[in-house]
DRENDO-1510 file (C-alpha; in Angstrom, 1 decimal, always signed):
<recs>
REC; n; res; u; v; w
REC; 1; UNK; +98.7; +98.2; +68.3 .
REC; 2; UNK; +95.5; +96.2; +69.8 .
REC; 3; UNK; +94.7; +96.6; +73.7 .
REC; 4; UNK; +96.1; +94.7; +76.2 .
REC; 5; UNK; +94.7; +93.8; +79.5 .
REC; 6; UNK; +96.8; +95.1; +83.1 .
REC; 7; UNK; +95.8; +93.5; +85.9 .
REC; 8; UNK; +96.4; +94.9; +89.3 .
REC; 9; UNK; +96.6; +91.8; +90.8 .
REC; 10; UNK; +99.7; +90.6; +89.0 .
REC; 11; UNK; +101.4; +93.7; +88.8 .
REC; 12; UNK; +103.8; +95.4; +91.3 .
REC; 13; UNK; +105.1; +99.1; +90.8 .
REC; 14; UNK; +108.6; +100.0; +91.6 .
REC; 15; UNK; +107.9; +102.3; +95.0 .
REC; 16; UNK; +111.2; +103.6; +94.7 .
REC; 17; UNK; +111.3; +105.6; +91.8 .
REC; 18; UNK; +108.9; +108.8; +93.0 .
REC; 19; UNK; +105.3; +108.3; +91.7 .
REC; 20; UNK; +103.0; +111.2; +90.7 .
REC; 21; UNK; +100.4; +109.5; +91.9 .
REC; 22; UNK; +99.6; +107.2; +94.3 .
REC; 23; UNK; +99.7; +103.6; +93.1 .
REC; 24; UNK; +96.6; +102.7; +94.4 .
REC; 25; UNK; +94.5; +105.5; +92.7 .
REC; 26; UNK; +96.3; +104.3; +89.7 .
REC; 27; UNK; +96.2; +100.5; +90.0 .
REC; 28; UNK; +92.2; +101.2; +90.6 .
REC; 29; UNK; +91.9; +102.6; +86.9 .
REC; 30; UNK; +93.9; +99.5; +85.1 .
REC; 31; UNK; +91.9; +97.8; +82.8 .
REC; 32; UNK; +91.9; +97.3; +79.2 .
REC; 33; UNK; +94.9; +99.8; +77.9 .
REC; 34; UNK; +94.6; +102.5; +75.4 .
REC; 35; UNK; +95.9; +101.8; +72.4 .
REC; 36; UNK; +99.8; +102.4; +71.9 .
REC; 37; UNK; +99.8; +104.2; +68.4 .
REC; 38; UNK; +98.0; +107.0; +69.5 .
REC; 39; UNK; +100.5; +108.3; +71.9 .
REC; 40; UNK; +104.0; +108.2; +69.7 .
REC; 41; UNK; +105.8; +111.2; +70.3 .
REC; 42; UNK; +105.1; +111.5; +74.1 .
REC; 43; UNK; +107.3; +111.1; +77.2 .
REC; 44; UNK; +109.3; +107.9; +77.2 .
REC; 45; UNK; +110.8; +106.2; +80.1 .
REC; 46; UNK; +113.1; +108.4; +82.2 .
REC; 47; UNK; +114.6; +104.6; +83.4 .
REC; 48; UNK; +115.2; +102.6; +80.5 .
REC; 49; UNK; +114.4; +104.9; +77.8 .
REC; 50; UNK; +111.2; +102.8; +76.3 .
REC; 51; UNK; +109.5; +104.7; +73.6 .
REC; 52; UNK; +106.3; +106.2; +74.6 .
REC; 53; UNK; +104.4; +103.9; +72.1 .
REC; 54; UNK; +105.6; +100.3; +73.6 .
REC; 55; UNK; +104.5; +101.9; +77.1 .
REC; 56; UNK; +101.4; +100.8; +78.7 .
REC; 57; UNK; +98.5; +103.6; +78.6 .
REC; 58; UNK; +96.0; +103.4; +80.7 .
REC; 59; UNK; +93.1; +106.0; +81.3 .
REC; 60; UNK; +93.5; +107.4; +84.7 .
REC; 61; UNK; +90.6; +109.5; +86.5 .
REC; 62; UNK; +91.7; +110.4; +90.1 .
REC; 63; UNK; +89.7; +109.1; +93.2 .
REC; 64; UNK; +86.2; +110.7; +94.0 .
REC; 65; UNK; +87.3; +112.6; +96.8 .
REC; 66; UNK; +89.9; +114.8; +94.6 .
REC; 67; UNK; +86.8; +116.0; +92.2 .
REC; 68; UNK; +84.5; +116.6; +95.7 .
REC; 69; UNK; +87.3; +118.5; +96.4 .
REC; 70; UNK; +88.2; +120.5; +93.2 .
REC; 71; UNK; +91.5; +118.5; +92.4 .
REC; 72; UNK; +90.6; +115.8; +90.1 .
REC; 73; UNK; +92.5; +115.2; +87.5 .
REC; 74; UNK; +91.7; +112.6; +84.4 .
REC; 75; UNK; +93.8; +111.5; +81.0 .
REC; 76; UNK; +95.5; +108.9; +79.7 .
REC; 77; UNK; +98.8; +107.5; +82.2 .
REC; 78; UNK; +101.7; +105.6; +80.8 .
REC; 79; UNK; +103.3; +102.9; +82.8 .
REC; 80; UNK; +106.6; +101.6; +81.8 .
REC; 81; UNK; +106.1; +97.3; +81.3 .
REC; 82; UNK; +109.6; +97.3; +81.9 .
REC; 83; UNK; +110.6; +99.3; +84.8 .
REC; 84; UNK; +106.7; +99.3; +86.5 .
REC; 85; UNK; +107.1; +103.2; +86.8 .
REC; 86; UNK; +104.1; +106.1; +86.0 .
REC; 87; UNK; +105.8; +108.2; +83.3 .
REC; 88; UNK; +103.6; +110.3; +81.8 .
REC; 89; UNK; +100.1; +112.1; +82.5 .
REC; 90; UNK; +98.6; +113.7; +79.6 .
REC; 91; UNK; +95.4; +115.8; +81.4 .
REC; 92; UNK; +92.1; +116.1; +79.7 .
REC; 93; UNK; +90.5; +117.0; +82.3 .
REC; 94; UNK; +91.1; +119.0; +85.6 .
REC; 95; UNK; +88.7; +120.7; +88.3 .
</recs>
């Protein structure tokens, strides 16, 4: 599937249900999405139950500070279009 656009401005997560990370370290990294067919077969949402493949990937790379301070983390993030939750992390790279 092609990518799609998320833009922060227009888009409000659901507080409620316990992110891993904070929204605003994530809503920094939204931008053009990853493409959906090449996560099948990953996590998909604990809410509603959308496959991981018509979630919204996104590729997250924790803020500055958290690599100065040898916890950055970096990988493709799904967020559920539905239920505006952070389901899955899939780490590439960690310090």
């Amino acid at each position: 599937m092609k990518s799609e656009k998320l833009d922060s401005k227009n888009f409000t997560p659901d507080d409620t249900f316990e992110p891993e990370y904070p929204w605003e370290d994530v809503l920094a990294c939204f931008g053009e999405t990853l493409p959906q067919d090449d996560f099948k077969f990953h996590n998909s949402c604990p809410k509603c139950g959308l496959n991981s493949e018509k979630l919204c990937w996104i590729d997250f790379r924790s803020p500055r500070w958290t690599w100065k301070n040898l916890c950055g983390v970096q990988g493709p993030l799904s967020i559920c279009p539905e239920c505006k939750i952070q389901v899955e992390l899939i780490i590439k790279v960690r310090n």
